[in-house]
N, CA, C and O of each residue as an XYZ file, in Angstrom:
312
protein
N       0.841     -1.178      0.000
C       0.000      0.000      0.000
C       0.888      1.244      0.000
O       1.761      1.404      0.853
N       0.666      2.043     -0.891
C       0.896      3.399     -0.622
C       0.794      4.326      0.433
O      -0.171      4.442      1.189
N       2.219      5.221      0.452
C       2.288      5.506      1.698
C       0.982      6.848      1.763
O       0.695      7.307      0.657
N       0.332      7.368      2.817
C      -0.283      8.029      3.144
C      -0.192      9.463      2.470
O      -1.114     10.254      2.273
N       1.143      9.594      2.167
C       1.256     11.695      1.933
C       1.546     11.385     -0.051
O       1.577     12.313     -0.859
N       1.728      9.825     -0.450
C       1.443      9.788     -1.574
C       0.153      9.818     -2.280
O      -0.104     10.345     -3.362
N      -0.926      8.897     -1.158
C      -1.770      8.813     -1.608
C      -2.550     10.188     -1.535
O      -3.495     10.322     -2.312
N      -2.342     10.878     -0.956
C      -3.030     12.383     -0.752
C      -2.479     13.286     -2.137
O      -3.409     13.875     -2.689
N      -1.337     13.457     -2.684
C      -0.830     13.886     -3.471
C      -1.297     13.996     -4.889
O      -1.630     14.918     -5.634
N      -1.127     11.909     -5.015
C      -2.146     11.475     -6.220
C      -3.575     11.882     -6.086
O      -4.033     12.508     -7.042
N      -4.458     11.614     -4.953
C      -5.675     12.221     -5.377
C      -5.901     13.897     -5.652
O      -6.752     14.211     -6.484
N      -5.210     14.863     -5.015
C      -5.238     16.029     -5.069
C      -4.873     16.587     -6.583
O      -5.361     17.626     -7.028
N      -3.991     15.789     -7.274
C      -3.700     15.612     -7.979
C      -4.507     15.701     -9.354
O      -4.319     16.374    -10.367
N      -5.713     14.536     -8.912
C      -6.363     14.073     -9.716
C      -7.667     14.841    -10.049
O      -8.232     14.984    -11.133
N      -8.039     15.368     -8.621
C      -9.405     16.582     -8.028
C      -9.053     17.760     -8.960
O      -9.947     18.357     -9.559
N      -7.617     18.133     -9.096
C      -7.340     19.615     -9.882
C      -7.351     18.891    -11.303
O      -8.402     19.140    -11.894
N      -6.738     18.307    -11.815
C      -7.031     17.696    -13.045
C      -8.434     17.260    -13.618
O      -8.399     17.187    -14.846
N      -9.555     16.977    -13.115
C     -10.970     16.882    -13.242
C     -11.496     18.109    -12.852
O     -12.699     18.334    -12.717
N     -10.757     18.758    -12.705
C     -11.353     20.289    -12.253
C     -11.156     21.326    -13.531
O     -12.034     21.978    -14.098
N      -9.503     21.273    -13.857
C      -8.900     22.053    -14.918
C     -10.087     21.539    -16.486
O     -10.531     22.396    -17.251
N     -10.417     19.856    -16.660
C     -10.761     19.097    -18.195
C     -12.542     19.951    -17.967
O     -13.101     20.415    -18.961
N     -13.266     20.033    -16.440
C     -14.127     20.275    -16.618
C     -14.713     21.976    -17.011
O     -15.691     22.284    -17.694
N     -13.672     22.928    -16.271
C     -13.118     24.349    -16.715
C     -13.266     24.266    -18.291
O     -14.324     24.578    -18.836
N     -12.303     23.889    -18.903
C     -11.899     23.590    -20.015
C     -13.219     23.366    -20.912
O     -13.557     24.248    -21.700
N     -13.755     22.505    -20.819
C     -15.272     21.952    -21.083
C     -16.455     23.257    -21.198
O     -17.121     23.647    -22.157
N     -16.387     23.668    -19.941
C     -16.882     24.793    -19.751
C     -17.098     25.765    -21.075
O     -17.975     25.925    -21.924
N     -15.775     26.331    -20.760
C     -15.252     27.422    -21.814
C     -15.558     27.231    -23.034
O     -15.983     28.096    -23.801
N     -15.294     25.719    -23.366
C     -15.708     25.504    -25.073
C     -17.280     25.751    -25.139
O     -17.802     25.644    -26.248
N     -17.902     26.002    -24.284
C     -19.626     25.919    -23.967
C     -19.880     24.242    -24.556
O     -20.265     24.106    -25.718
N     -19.680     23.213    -23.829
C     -20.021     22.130    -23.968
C     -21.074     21.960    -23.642
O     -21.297     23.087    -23.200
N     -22.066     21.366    -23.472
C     -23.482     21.072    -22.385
C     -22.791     19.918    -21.620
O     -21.975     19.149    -22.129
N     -23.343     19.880    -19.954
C     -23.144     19.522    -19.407
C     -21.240     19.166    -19.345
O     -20.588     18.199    -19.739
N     -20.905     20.253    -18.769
C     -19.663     19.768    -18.631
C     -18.729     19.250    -17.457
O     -17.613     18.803    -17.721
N     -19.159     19.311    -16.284
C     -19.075     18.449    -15.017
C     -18.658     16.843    -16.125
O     -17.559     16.453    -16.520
N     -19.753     16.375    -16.295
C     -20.113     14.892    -16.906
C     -18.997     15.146    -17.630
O     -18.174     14.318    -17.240
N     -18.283     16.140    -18.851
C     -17.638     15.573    -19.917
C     -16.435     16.129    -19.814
O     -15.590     15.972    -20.696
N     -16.191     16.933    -18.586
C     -14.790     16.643    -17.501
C     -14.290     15.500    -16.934
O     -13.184     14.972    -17.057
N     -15.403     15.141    -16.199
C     -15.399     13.314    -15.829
C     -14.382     12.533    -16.753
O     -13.247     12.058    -16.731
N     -15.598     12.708    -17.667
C     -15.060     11.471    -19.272
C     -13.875     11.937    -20.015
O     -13.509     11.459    -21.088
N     -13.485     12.588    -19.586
C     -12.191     13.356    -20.619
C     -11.350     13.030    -18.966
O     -10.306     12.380    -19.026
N     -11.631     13.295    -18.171
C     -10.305     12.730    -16.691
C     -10.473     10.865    -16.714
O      -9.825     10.237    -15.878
N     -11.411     10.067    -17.760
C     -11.052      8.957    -17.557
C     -10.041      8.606    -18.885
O      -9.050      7.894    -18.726
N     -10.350      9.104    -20.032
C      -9.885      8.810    -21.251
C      -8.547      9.117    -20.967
O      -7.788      8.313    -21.509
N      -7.646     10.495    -19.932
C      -6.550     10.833    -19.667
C      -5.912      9.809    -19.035
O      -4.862      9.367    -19.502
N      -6.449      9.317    -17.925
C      -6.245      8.158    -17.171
C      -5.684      7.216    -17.815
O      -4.488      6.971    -17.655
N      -6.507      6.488    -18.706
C      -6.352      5.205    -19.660
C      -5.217      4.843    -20.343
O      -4.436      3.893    -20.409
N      -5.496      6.552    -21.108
C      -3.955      6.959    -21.743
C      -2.697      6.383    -21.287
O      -1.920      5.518    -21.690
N      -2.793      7.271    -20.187
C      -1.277      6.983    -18.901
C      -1.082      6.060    -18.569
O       0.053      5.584    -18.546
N      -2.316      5.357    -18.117
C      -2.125      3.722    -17.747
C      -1.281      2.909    -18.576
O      -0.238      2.409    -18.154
N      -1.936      2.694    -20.367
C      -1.377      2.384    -21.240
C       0.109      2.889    -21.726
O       0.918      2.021    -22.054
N       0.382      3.886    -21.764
C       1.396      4.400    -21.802
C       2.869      4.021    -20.727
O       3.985      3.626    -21.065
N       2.420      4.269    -19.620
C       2.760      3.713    -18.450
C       3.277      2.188    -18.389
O       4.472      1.909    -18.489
N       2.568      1.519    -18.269
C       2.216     -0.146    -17.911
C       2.181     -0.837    -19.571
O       3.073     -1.685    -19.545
N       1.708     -0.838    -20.618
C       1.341     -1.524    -21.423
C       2.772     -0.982    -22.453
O       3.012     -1.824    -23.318
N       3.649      0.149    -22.492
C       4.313      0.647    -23.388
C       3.326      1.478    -24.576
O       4.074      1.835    -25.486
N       2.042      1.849    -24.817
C       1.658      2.156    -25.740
C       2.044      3.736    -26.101
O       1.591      4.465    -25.219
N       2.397      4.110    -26.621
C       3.201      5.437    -27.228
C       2.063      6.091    -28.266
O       2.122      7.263    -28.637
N       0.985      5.126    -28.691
C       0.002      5.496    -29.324
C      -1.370      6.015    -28.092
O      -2.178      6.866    -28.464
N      -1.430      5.685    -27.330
C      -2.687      5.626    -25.689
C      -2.994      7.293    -26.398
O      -3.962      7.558    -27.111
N      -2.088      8.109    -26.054
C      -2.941      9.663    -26.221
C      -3.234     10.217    -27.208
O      -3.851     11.270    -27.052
N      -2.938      9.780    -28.595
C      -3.395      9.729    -29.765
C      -4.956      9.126    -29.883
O      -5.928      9.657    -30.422
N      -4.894      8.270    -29.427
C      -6.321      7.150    -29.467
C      -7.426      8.064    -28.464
O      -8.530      8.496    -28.795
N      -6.734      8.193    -27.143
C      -7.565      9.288    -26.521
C      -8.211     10.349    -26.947
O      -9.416     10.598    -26.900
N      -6.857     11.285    -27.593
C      -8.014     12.153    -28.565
C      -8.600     12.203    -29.322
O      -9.410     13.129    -29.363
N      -8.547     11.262    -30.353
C      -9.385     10.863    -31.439
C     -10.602     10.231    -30.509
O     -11.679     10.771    -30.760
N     -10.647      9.515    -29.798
C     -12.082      9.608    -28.964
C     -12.770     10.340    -28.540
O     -13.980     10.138    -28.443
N     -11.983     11.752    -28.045
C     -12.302     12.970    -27.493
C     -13.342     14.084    -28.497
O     -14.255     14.878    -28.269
N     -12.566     13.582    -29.731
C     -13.158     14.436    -30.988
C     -14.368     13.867    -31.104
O     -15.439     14.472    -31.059
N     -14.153     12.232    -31.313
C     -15.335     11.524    -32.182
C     -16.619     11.889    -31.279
O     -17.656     12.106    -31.905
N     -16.660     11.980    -29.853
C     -17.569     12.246    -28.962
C     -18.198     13.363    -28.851
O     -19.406     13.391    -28.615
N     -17.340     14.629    -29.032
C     -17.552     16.087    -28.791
C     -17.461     16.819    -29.252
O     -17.211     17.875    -28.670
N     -17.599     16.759    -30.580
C     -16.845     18.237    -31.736
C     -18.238     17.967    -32.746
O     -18.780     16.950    -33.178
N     -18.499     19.415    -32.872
C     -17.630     20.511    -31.962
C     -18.157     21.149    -30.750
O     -17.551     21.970    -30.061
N     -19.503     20.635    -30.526
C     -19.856     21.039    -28.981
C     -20.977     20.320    -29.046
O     -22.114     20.789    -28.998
N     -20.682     19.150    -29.158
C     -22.357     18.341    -28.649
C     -21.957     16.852    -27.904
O     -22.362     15.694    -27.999
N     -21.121     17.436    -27.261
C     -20.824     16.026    -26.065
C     -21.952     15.420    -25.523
O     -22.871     16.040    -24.990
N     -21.884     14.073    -25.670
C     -23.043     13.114    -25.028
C     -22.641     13.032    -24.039
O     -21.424     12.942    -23.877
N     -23.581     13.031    -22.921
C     -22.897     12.091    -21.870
C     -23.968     11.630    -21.120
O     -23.779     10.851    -20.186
């Protein structure tokens, strides 16, 4: 287990980063952008994971091309 002042770090971490994608969201006037902050802080996630752990060098490429196919130019489902 992770030590305690890491695990605080990573989540704080993670709270400003779902904070900044949902800002972001915002601004483009998305509808509902809470929800497609969310989904854009999991697709980032995935990325990294893959990137991270799997070697994929392609993960944030694929991410954004999901990002587009979902939301462009302002009609995010969610």
């Amino acid at each position: 287990m992770a030590a305690p002042m890491v695990v605080t770090a990573v989540q704080t971490h993670r709270i400003a980063l779902r904070a900044l994608l949902t800002e972001l969201a915002e601004g483009a006037g998305v509808r509902n952008s809470v929800a497609v902050g969310a989904q854009l802080a999991v697709l980032f996630d995935g990325a990294m994971a893959l990137a991270t752990f799997a070697g994929d060098t392609d993960a944030a490429l694929h991410a954004r091309k999901a990002a587009r196919r979902r939301c462009w130019p302002r009609n995010c489902d969610v």
